[in-house]
GUVO-600544 format. One record per residue (C-alpha): x, y, z; residue in one letter; residue number from 1. Coordinates in steps of 0.5 Angstrom, whole numbers, plus 500, padded with zeros to 3 digits. Layout:
// GUVO-600544
+-----+-----+-----+------+-----+
!   X !   Y !   Z ! rest !  nr !
+-----+-----+-----+------+-----+
!   X !   Y !   Z !    a ! NUM !
...
+-----+-----+-----+------+-----+
END
This chain:
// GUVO-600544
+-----+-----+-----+------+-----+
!   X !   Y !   Z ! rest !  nr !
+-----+-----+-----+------+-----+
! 500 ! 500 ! 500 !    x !   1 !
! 501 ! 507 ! 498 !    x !   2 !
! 501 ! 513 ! 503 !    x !   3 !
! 500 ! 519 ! 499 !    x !   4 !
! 500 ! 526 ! 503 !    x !   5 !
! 496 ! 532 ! 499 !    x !   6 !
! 500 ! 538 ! 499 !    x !   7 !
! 498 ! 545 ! 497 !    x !   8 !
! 505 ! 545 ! 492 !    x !   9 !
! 508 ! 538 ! 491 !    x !  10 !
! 513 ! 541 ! 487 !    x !  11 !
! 516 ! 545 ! 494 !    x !  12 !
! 521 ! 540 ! 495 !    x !  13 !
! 523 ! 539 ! 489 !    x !  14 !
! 530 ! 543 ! 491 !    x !  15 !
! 533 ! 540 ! 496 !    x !  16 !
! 537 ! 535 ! 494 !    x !  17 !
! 537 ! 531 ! 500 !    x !  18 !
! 529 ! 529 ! 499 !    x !  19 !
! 526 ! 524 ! 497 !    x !  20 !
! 519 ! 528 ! 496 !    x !  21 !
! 517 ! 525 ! 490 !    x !  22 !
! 510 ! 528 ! 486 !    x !  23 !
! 505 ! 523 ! 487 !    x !  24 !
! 502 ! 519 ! 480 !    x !  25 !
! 495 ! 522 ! 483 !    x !  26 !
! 494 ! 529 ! 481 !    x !  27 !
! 496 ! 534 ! 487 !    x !  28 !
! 500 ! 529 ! 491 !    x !  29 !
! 506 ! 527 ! 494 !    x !  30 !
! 510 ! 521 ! 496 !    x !  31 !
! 515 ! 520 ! 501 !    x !  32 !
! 520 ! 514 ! 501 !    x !  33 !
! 522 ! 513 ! 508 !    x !  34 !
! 520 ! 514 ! 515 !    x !  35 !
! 516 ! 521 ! 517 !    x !  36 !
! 516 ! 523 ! 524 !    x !  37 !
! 512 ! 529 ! 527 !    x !  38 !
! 514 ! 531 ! 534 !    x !  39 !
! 520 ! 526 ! 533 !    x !  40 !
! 527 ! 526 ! 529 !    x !  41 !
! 528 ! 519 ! 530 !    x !  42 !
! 522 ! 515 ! 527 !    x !  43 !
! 523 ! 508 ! 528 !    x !  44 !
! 516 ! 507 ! 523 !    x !  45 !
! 515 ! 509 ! 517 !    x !  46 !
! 509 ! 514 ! 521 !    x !  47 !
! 510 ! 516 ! 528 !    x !  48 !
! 507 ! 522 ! 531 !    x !  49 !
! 508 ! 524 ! 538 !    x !  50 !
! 502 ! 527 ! 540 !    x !  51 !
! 494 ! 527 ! 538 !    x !  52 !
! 493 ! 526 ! 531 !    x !  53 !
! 486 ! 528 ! 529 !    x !  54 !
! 483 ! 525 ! 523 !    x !  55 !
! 476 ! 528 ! 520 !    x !  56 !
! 476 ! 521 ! 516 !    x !  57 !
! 476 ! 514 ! 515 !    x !  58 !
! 482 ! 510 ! 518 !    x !  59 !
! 482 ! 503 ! 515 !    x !  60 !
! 486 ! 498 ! 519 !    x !  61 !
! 487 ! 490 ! 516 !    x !  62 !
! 483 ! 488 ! 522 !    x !  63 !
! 476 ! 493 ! 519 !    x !  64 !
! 471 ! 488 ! 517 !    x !  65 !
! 470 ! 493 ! 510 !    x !  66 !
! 476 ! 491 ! 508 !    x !  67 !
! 475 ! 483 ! 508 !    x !  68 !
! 470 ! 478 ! 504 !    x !  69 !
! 468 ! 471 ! 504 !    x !  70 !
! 467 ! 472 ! 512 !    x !  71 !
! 463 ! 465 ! 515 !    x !  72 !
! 463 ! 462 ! 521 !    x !  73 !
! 467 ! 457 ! 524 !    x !  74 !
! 467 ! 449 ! 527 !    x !  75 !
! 468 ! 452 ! 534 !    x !  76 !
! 472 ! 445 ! 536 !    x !  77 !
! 477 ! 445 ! 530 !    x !  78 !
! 479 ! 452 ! 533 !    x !  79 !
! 478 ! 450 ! 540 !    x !  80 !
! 484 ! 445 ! 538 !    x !  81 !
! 488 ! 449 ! 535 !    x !  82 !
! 487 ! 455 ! 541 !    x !  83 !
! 490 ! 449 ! 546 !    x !  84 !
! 496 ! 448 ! 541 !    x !  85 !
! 499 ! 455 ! 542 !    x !  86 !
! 504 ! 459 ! 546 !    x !  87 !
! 502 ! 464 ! 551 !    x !  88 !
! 507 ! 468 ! 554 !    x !  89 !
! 508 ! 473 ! 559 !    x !  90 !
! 513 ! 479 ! 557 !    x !  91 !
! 516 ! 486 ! 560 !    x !  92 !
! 517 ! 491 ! 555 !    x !  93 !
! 525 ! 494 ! 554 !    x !  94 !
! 525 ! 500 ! 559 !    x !  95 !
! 528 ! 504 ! 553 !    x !  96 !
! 521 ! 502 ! 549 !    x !  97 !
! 516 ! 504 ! 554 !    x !  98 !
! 520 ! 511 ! 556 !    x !  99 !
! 519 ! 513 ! 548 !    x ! 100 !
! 511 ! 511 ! 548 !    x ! 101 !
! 510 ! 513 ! 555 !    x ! 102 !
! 508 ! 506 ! 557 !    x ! 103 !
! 508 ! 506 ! 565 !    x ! 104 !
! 506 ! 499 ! 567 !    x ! 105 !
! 511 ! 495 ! 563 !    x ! 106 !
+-----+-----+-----+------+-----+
END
């Protein structure tokens, strides 16, 4: 997937050398090939964004029942075997993990 961010003028970044700012083959947009971080210098995703992100739209998600088909149900049994056949683990979060994304309770 693709993540094209609208810009009043795509072509702004078209002077620096080191950007990799790159018109969008959809008019009136632009593409980044990397990491952007808003409120960080150190993205570790290919999006991170420290603090509140307002979004006046749909957020589509892999799991979003919109995005899947062919949605049935299944032998319960089957899949009660399959469950007892899994590993479960417990875990701590690194302390240099949970200081970046202010997790308190690791």
């Amino acid at each position: 997937h693709n993540f094209f961010f609208q810009a009043s003028n795509p072509g702004q970044f078209e002077n620096d050398s080191d950007a990799l700012w790159q018109r969008g083959h959809v008019p009136e947009t632009i593409v980044y090939h990397g990491r952007v971080g808003i409120n960080t210098d150190a993205p570790d995703e290919a999006l991170v964004v420290c603090g509140n992100a307002k979004v006046m739209g749909r957020v589509m998600h892999p799991s979003d029942s919109r995005a899947k088909q062919n949605i049935r149900e299944v032998d319960t049994n089957e899949q009660l075997r399959r469950i007892t056949q899994m590993r479960l683990v417990e875990y701590d979060y690194k302390p240099e993990f949970a200081s970046v994304m202010g997790i308190k309770n690791t």
